[in-house]
PAKE-603236 format. One record per residue: x, y, z of N, C-alpha, C in turn; residue in one letter. Coordinates in steps of 0.2 Angstrom, whole numbers. Atoms other than C-alpha are relative to their C-alpha. Example, Ala and Ser with C-alpha at 12.3 -4.5 7.8 and 13.67 -1.06 7.14 Angstrom:
<rs>
> n_X,n_Y,n_Z,ca_X,ca_Y,ca_Z,c_X,c_Y,c_Z,resn
> 4,-6,0,62,-22,39,4,6,0,A .
> -4,-6,-1,68,-5,36,-4,5,3,S .
</rs>
This chain:
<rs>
> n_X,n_Y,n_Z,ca_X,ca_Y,ca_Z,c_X,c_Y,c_Z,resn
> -1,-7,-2,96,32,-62,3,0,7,X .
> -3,0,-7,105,37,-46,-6,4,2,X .
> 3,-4,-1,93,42,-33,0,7,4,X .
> -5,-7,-1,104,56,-26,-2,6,-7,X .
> -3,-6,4,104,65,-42,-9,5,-3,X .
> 7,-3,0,83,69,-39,5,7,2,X .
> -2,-4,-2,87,88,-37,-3,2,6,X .
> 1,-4,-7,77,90,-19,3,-5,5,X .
> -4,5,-7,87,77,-11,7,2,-1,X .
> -10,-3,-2,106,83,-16,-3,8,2,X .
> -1,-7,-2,99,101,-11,-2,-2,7,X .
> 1,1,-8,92,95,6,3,-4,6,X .
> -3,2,-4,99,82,12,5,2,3,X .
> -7,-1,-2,115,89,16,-1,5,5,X .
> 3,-2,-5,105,101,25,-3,0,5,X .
> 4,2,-5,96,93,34,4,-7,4,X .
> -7,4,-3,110,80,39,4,6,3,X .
> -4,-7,-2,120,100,45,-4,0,6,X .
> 6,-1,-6,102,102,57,3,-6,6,X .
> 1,6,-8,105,84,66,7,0,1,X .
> -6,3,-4,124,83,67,-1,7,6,X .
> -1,-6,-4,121,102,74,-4,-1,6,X .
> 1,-1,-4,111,96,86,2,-6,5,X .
> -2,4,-5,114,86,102,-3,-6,0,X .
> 2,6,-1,102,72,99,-7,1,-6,X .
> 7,0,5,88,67,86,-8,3,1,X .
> 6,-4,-4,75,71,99,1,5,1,X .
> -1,-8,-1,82,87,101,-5,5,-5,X .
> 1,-4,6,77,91,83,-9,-1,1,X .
> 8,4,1,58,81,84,-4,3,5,X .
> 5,-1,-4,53,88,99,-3,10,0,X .
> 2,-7,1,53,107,93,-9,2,-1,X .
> 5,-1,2,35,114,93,-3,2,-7,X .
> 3,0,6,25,113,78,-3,7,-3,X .
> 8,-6,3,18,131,69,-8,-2,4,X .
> 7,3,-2,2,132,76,-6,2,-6,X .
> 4,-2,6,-5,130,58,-9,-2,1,X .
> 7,2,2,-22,123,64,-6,7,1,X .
> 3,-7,0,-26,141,66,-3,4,-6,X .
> 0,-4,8,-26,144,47,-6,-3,-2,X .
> 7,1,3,-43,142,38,2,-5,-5,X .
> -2,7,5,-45,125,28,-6,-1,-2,X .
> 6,1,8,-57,122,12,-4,-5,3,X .
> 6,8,-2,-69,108,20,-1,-2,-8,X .
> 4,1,5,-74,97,6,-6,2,1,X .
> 7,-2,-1,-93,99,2,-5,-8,3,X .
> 2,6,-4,-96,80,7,4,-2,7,X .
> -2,1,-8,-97,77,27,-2,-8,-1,X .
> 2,8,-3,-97,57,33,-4,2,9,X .
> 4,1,-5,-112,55,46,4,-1,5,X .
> -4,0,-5,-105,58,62,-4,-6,4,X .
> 1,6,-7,-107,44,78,-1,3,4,X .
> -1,-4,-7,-109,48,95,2,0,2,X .
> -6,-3,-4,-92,47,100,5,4,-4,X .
> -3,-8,2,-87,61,87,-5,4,-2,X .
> 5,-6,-1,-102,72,89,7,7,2,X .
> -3,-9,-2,-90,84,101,3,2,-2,X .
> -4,-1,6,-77,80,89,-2,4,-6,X .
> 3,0,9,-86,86,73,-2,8,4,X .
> 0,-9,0,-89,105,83,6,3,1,X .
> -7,-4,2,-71,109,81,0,2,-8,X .
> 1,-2,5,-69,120,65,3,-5,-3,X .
> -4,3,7,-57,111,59,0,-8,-2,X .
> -1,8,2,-62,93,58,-7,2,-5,X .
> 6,-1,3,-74,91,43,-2,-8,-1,X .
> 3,3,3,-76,73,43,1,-7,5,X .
> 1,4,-5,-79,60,56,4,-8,0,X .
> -5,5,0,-67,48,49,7,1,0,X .
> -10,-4,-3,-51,61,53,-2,4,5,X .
> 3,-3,-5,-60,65,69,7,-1,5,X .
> -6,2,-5,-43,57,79,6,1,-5,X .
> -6,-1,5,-31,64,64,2,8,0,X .
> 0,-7,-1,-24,81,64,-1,2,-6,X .
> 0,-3,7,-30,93,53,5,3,-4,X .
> -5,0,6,-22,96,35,-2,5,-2,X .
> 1,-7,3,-21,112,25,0,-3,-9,X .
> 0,2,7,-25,113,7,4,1,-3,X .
> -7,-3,5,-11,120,1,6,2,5,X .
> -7,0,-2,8,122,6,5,3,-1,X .
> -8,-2,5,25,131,2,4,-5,-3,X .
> -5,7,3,35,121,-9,3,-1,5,X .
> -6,2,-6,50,125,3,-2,-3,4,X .
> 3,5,-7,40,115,17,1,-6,-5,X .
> 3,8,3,35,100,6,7,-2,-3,X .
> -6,4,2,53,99,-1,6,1,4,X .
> -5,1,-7,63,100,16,-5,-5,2,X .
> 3,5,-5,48,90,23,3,-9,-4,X .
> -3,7,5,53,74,7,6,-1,2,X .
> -8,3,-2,72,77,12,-1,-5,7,X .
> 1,2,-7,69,74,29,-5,-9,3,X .
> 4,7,1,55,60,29,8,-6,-4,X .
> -3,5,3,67,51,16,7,-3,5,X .
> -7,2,-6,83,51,30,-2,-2,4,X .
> 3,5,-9,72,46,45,-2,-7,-3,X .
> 1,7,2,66,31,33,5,-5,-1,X .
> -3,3,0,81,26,28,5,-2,5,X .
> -3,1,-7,89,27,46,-4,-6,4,X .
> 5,2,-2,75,17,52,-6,-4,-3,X .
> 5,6,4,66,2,41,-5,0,5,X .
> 5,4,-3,50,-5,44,2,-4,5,X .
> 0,4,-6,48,-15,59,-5,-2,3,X .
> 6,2,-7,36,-23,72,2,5,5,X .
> -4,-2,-5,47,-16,84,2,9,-2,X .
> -2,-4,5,46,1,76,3,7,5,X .
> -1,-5,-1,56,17,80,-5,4,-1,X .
> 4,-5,-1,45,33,86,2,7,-7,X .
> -2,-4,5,55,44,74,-2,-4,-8,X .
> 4,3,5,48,33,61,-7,2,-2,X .
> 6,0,-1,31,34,65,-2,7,-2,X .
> 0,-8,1,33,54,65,1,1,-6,X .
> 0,-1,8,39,53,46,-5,-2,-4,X .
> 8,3,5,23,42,40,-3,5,2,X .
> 5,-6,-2,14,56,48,2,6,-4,X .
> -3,-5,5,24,69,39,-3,-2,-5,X .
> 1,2,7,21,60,23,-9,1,-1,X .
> 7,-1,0,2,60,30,-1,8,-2,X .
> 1,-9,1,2,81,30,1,1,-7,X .
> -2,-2,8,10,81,11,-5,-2,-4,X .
> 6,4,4,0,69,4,-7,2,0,X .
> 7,-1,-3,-15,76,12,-2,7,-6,X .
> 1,-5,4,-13,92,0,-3,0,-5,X .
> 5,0,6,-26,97,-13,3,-3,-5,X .
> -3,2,7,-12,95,-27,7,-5,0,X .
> -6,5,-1,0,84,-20,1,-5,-6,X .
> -3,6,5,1,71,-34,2,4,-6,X .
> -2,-3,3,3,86,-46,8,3,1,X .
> -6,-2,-1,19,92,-35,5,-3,-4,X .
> -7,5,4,37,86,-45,5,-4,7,X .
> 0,4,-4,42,82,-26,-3,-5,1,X .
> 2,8,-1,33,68,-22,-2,-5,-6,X .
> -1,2,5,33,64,-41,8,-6,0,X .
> -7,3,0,51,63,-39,1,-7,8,X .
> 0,4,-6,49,55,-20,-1,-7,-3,X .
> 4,8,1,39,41,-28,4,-5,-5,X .
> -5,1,4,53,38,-42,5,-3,4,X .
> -5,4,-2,66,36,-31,0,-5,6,X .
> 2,6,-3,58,26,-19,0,-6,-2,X .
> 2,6,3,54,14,-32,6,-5,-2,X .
> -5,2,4,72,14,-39,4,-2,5,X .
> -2,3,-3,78,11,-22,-3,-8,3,X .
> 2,6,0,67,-5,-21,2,-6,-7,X .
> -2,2,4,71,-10,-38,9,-2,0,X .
> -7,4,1,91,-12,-35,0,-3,6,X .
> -1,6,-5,86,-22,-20,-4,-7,-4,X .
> 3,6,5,75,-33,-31,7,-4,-5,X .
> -5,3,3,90,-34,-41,5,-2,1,X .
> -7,5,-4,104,-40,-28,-3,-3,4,X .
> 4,4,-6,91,-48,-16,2,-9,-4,X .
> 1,7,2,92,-68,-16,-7,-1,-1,X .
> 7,6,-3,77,-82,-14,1,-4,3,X .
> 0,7,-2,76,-93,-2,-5,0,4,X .
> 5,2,-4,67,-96,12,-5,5,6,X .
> 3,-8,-2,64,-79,20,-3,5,-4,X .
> 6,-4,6,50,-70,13,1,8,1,X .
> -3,-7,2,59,-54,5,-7,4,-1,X .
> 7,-4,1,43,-39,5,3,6,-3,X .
> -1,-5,2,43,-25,-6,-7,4,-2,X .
> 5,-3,2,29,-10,-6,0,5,-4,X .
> -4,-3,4,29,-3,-22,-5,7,1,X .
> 5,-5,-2,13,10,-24,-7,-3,2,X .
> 7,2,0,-4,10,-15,-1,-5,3,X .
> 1,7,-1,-8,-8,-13,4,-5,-3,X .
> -5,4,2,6,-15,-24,3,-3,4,X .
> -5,3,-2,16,-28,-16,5,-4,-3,X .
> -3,5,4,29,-38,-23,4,-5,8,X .
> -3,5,-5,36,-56,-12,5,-4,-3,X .
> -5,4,4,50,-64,-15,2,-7,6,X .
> -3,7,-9,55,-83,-4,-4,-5,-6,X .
> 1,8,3,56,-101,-10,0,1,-8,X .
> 0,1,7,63,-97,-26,-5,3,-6,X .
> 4,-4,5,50,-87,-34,-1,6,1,X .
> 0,-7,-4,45,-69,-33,-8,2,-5,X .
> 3,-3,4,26,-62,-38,-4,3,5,X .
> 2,-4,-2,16,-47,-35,-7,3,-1,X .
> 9,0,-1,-1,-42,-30,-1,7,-2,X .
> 2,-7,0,-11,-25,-37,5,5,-3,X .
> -6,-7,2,6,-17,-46,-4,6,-4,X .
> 2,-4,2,3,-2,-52,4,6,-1,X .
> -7,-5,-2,14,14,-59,0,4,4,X .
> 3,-6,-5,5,27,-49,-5,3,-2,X .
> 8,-2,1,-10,39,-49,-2,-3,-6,X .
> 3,2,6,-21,32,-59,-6,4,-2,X .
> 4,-6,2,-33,42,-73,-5,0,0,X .
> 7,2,-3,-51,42,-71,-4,-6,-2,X .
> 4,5,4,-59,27,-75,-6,-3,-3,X .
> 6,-1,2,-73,24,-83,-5,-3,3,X .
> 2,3,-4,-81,13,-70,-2,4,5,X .
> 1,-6,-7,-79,27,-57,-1,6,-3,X .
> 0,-8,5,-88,43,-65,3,4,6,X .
> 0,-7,-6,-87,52,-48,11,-2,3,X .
> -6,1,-4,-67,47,-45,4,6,-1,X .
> -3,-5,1,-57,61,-42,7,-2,0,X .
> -8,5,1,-39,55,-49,3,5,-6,X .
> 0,-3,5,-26,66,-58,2,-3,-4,X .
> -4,4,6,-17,61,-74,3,-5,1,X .
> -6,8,-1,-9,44,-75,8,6,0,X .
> -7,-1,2,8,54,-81,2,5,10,X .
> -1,-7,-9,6,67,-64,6,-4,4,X .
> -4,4,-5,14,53,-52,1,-6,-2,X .
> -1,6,2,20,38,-60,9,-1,2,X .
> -6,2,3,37,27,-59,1,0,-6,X .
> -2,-4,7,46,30,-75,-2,-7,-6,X .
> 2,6,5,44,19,-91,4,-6,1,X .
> -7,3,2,62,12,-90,-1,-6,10,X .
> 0,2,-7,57,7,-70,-5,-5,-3,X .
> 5,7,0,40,-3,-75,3,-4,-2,X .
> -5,6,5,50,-15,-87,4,-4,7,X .
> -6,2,-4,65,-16,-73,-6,-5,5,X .
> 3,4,-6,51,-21,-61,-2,-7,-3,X .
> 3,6,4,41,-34,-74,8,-4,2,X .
> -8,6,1,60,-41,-76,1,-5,7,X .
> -4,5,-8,61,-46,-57,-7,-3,4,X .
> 4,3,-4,44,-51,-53,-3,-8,-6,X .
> 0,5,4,37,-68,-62,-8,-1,1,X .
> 10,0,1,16,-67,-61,-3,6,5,X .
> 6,-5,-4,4,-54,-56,-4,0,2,X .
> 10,3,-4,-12,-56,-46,-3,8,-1,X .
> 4,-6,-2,-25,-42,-49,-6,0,2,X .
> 7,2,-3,-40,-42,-36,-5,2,-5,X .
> 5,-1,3,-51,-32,-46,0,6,-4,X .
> -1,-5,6,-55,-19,-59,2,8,1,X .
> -3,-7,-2,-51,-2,-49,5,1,-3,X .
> -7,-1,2,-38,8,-59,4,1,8,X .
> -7,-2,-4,-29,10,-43,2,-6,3,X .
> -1,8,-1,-28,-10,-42,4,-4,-6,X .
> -2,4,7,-26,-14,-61,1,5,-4,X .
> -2,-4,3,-19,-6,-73,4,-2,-6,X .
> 0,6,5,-18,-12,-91,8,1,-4,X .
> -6,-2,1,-1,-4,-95,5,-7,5,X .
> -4,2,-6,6,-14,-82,1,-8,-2,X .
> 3,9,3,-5,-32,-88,7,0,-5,X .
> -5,3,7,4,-30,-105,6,1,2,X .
> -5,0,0,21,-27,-100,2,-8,4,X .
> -2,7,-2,20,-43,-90,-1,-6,-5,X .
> 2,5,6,11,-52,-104,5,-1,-6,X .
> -6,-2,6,23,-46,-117,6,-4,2,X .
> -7,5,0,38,-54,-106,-1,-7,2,X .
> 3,7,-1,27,-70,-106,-1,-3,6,X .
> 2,1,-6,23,-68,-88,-7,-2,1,X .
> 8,1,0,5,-75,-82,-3,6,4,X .
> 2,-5,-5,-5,-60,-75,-11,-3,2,X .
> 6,6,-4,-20,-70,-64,-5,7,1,X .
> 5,-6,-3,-38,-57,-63,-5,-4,1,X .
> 8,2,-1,-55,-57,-59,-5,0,-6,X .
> 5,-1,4,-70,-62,-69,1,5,-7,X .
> 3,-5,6,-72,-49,-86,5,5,0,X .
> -4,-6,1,-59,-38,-80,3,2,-8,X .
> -1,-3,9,-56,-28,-98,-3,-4,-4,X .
> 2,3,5,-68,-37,-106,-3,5,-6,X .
> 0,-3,7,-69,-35,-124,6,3,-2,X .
> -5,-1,2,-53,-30,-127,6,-5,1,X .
> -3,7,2,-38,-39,-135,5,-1,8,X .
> -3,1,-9,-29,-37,-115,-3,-6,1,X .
> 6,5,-4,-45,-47,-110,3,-7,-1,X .
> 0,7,3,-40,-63,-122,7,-3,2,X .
> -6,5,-3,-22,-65,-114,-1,-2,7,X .
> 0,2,-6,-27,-66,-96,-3,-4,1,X .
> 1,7,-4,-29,-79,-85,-4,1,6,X .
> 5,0,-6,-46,-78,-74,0,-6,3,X .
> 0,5,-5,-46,-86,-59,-7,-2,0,X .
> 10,3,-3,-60,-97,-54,-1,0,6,X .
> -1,-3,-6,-65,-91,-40,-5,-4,6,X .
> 6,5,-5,-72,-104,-27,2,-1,8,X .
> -3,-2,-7,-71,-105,-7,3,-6,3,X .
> -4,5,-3,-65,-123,-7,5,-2,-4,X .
> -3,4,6,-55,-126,-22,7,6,-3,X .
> -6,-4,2,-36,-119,-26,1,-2,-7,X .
> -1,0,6,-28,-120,-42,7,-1,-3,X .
> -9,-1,1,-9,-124,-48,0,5,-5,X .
> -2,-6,5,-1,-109,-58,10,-3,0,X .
> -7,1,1,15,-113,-66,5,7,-3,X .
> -4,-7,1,27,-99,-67,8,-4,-2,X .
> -7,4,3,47,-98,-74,1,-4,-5,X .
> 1,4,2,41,-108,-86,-1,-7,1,X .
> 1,6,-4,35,-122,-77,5,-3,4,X .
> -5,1,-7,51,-124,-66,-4,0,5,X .
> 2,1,-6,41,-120,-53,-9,0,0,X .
> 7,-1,1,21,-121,-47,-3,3,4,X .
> 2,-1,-4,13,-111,-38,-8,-5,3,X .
> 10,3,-1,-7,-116,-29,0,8,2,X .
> 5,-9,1,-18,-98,-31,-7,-5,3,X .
> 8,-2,-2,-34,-99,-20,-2,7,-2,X .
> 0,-5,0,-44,-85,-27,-7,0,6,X .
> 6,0,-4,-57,-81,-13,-6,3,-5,X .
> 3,-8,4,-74,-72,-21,-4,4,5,X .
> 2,-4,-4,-74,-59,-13,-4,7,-2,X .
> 2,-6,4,-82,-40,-17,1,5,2,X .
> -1,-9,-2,-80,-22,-14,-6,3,-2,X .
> 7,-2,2,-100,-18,-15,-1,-4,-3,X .
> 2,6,4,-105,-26,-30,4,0,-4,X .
> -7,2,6,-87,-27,-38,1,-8,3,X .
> -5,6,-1,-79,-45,-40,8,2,2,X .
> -8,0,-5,-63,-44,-28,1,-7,2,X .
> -3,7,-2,-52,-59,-29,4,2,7,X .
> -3,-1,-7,-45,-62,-12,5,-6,0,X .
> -5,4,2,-29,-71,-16,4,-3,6,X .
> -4,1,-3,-21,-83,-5,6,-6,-5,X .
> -8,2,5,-3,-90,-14,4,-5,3,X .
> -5,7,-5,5,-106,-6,7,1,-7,X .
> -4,6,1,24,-111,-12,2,-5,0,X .
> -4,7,0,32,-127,-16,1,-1,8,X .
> -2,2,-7,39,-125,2,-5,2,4,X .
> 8,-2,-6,20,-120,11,3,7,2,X .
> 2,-9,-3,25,-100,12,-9,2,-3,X .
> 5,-3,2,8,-93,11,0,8,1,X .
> 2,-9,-1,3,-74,7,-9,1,-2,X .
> 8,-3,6,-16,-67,5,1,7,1,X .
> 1,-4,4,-19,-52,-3,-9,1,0,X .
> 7,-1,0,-37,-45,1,-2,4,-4,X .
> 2,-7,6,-39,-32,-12,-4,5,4,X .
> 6,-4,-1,-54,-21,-9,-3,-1,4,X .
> 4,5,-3,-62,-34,1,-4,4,6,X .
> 5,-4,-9,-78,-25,11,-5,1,-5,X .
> 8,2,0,-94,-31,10,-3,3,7,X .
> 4,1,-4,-108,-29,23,-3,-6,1,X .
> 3,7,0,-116,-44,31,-6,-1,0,X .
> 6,3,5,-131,-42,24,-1,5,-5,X .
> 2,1,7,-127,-39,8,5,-7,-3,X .
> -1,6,2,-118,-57,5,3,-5,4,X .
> -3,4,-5,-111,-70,11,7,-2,1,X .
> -8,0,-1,-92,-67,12,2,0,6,X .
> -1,1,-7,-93,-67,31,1,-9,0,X .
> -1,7,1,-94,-86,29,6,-5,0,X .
> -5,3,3,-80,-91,21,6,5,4,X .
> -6,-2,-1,-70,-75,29,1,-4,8,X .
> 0,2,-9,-73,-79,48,3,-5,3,X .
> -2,7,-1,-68,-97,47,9,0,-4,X .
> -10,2,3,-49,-94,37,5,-2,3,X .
> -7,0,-4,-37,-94,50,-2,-9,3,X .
> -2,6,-3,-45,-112,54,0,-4,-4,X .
> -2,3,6,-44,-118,37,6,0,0,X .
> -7,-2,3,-27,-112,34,5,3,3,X .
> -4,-5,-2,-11,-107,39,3,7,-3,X .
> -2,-9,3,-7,-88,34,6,3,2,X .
> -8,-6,-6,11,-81,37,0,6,0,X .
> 2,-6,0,6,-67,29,-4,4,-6,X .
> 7,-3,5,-7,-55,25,1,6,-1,X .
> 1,-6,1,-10,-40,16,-8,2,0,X .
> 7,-3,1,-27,-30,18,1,7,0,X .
> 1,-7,-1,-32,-13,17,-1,3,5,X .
> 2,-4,-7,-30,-1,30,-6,2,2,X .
> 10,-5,-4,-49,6,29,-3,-6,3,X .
> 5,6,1,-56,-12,29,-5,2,6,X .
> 4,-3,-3,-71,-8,39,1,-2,9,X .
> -2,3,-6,-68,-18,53,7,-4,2,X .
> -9,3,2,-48,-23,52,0,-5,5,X .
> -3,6,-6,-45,-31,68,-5,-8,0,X .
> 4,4,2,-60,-43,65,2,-6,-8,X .
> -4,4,7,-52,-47,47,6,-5,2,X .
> -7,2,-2,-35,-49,55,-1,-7,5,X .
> 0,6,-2,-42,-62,68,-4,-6,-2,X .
> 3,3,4,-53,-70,56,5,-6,-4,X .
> -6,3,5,-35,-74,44,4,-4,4,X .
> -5,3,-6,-26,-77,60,6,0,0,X .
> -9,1,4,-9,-72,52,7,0,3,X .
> -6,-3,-5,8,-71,59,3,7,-2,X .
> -1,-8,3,11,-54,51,-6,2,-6,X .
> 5,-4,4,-1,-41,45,6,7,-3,X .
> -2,-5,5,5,-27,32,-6,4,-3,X .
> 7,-3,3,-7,-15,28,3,5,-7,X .
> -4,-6,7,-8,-4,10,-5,5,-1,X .
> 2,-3,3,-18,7,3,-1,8,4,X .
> -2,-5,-3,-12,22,14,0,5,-7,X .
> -1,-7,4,-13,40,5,0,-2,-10,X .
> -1,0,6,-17,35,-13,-3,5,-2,X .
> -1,-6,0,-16,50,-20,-8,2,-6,X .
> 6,-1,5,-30,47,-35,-7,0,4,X .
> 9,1,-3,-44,46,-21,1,8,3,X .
> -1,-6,-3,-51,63,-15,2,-1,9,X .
> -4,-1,-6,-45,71,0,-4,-5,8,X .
> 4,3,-5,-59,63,12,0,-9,2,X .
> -1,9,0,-54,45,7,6,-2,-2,X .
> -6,2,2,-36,45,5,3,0,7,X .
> -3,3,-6,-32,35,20,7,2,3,X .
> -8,-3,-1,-16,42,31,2,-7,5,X .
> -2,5,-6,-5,31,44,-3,1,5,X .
> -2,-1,-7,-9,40,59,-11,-4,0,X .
> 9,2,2,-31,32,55,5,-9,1,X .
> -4,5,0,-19,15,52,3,-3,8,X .
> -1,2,-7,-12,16,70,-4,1,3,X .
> 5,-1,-5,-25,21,78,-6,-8,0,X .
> 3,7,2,-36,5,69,4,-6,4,X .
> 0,6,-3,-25,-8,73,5,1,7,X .
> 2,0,-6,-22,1,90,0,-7,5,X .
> 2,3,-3,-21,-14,103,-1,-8,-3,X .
> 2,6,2,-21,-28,92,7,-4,3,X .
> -7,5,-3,-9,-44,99,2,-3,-8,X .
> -2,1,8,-6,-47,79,5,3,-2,X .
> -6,-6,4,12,-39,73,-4,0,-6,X .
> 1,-3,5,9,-28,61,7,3,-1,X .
> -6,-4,3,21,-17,49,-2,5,-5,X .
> 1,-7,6,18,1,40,4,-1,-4,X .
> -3,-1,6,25,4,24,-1,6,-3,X .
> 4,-5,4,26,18,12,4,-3,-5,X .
> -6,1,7,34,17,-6,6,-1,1,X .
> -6,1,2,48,10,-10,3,-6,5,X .
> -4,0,-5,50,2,6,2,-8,1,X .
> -1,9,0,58,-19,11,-1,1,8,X .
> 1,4,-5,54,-29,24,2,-6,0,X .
> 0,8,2,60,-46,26,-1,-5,5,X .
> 2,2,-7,52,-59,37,2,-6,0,X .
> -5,5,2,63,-73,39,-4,-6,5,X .
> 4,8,1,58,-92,42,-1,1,8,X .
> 1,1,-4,60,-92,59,1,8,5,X .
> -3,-7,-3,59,-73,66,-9,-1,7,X .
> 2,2,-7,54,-74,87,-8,1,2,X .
> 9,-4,-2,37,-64,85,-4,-4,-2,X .
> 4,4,3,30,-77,74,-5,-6,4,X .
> 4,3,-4,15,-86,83,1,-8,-2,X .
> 0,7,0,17,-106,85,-8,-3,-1,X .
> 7,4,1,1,-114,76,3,-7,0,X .
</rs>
C-alpha cells in the first residue's frame, strides 16, 4: 500500500508543509508557546509508585500522580482528534526530515515527545490514527527491507515495542516481533491491553516482514514479546523461531520450536537460509521476576555481535544474574545492544555490556497501563550523561551502523 494514501497524512501533510514554508525557519514554528494544558484536570490512575526523597516535593504538585513521571510533563486523558491527527501529520515530517542519530537533531527529540503526549492517552491504541501511524510506519520499514542490501554494515530496523529486525554479514534476523497491541494474556490477569485487532500491522505486512527476515529470537513469554501468530508464520515459511524454556507449552506451536539452552558459558550454532549460513546464539538465563527471559547475544560468520535483553530485571537478591551480567563486556565484544528503556538501572547494564551502540525499546507500548507505558522524554533523562552512544527509535524507523562509523570505541 502506499503510505500517503493513509487519509490523515494526504489531509495534513500538505498543511502542515504550507505552516513551515510560511514561516521563516523551523524554529520559528517549534518555539510557539504551548496551550497551558497542565491547568486542565487529569483522572490520576488509583495506583501511586512510592515516592523517594528527591520527588516528595515533586509528588505535591497536582498534577504528577506517579513518582516515575515526576521529570515528565503531565498528560491528559483524553484529546481532540483534530490535535492527535495534525499532531501524527507533523511528528511523521520531523521523523522523516531527521532520522535517528547519535548526533540527534533537537526537532527530533521534540516529535518522540509528541508521540509521548499521544501515546500517553487513555484510548490511544483504540484511535484509527495511530492505528494507521503504526501501519505506515511499518510499510515504510518494509520497502526498506525490501531494497536494503547485506553486507557488512549492520542495517537496524524498529518494528513495534521491542521488536528489532538486523540485517549485516549476509543475514538478516529479528528479536521480540510482534504485530502490535497484544490481547490479554493469560499469564498477566492484571494486564491492561486492548484488542490484538485495535493496533496491529496488517496481515499482508506480517507475511511481507516473515519474507525478509530469516530466524526469530523470542526472550520470553510476554504477549508483548511473543506472539504465536507471528511464531507460526515464521514456522510455516520454514524459518527457525529460537524461545525460552516451555514457552506455549502444550500446544502444537510448542512442538515446532526450537528452545534454547540456556547457559552462561556455552553458545550454540543456528543454521539459517538453509544452512548456507550459521549463525552462534548465546542465550543468557536471564528473568523478569520469576519469568525465564532469554538474554540473546547473536555472533555472524564475520564476528558482528547484537544482544537483545528482553525483560531482563532481576534484583540482586533475588538471583544471581548479577554474575554473569557484570562481567560481559569483559567476556565479549558487543557492537550492539538492545535493552529496555525502564531496565532498572540502565546505565549500570550499559557499562556491564560495554557496547559500542546502545538502542533502547520498549518506549510507549500501548498494551501496558498508563503508569507503565514508558515515554522518551524518562529514556533521555535515564541515559542522561552516559559516555555510550545511544539512538531513540520509534516504529518504523532505520538506522544503519556501518563497519567503521568514527564514534565506535576501539577495544
Amino acid at each position: 500500500m502506499n503510505p500517503t494514501s493513509f487519509p490523515w497524512r494526504r489531509a495534513c501533510r500538505a498543511a502542515t508543509l504550507a505552516l513551515l514554508a510560511g514561516s521563516s525557519s523551523l524554529w520559528a514554528q517549534s518555539n510557539v508557546p504551548a496551550a497551558s494544558a497542565a491547568a486542565a484536570p487529569v483522572n490520576a490512575p488509583a495506583t501511586v509508585v512510592a515516592p523517594t526523597p528527591e520527588t516528595v516535593p515533586l509528588l505535591a504538585k497536582p498534577y504528577i500522580f506517579s513518582a516515575r513521571r515526576a521529570y515528565v510533563a503531565p498528560q491528559l486523558p483524553d484529546a481532540p482528534a483534530e490535535w492527535v491527527t495534525k499532531s501524527m501529520a507533523w511528528v511523521d515530517i520531523i521523523l522523516d526530515a531527521f532520522p535517528p542519530a547519535v548526533d540527534e537533531n533537537p526537532a527530533r527529540r521534540a516529535a518522540l515527545m509528541r508521540l509521548d503526549d499521544v501515546f500517553h492517552l487513555a484510548d490511544a491504541s483504540h484511535r484509527p490514527q495511530v492505528r494507521e501511524f503504526l501501519q505506515s510506519r511499518v510499510e515504510k520499514a518494509l520497502r526498506e527491507m525490501e531494497a536494503a542490501p547485506s553486507d557488512e554494515h549492520a542495517r537496524i530496523w524498529k518494528l513495534y515495542n521491542d521488536g528489532f529486525v538486523v540485517r549485516v554479514d549476509g543475514c538478516t534476523y529479528g528479536f521480540d516481533l510482534i504485530p502490535g497491541v497484544p490481547g490479554r494474556p493469560r499469564n498477566m490477569p492484571n494486564y491492561v491491553g486492548a484488542p490484538a485487532q485495535d493496533c496491529t500491522m496488517t496481515e499482508a505486512q506480517l507475511h511481507r516482514l516473515v519474507a525478509q527476515v530469516d530466524v526469530l529470537f523470542i526472550s520470553h513469554l510476554h504477549a508483548d514479546h511473543a506472539n504465536q501468530r507471528m511464531a507460526a508464520a515464521f514456522l510455516d515459511a520454514r524459518k527457525p523461531v529460537v524461545a525460552p524454556p516451555e514457552l506455549w507449552s502444550g500446544t502444537e506451536l510448542a512442538s515446532r520450536l526450537l528452545y534454547a539452552p540456556r547457559s552462561v558459558t556455552d553458545d550454540f550454532p543456528l543454521p539459517i537460509q538453509g544452512g548456507k549460513i550459521k549463525l552462534r546464539v548465546h542465550a543468557f538465563p536471564g528473568h523478569q521476576g520469576p519469568v525465564l527471559n532469554n538474554v540473546y547475544l547473536v555472533t555472524t560468520p564475520d564476528g558482528f555481535t547484537a544482544m537483545h535483553t528482553g525483560d531482563q530485571s532481576i534484583g540482586e537478591s533475588q538471583g544471581k544474574d548479577f554474575e554473569w551480567l557484570d562481567t560481559m563486556g569483559d567476556r565479549y565484544k558487543v557492537h550492539l545492544l538492545f535493552t529496555d528503556c525502564w531496565y532498572p538501572d540502565v546505565k549500570r547494564l550499559i557499562r556491564s555490556v560495554n557496547p559500542e551502540l546502545v538502542i533502547t525499546g520498549h518506549e510507549n507500548e500501548l498494551g501496558h497501563p498508563i503508569d507503565h507505558r514508558e515515554d522518551y522524554a524518562q529514556t533521555y533523562e535515564r541515559l542522561w550523561g552516559s559516555r555510550y552512544p545511544f539512538v531513540l527509535m520509534t516504529w518504523g524507523e532505520f538506522f544503519m551502523l556501518q563497519k567503521n562509523e568514527p564514534f565506535l570505541f576501539n577495544k
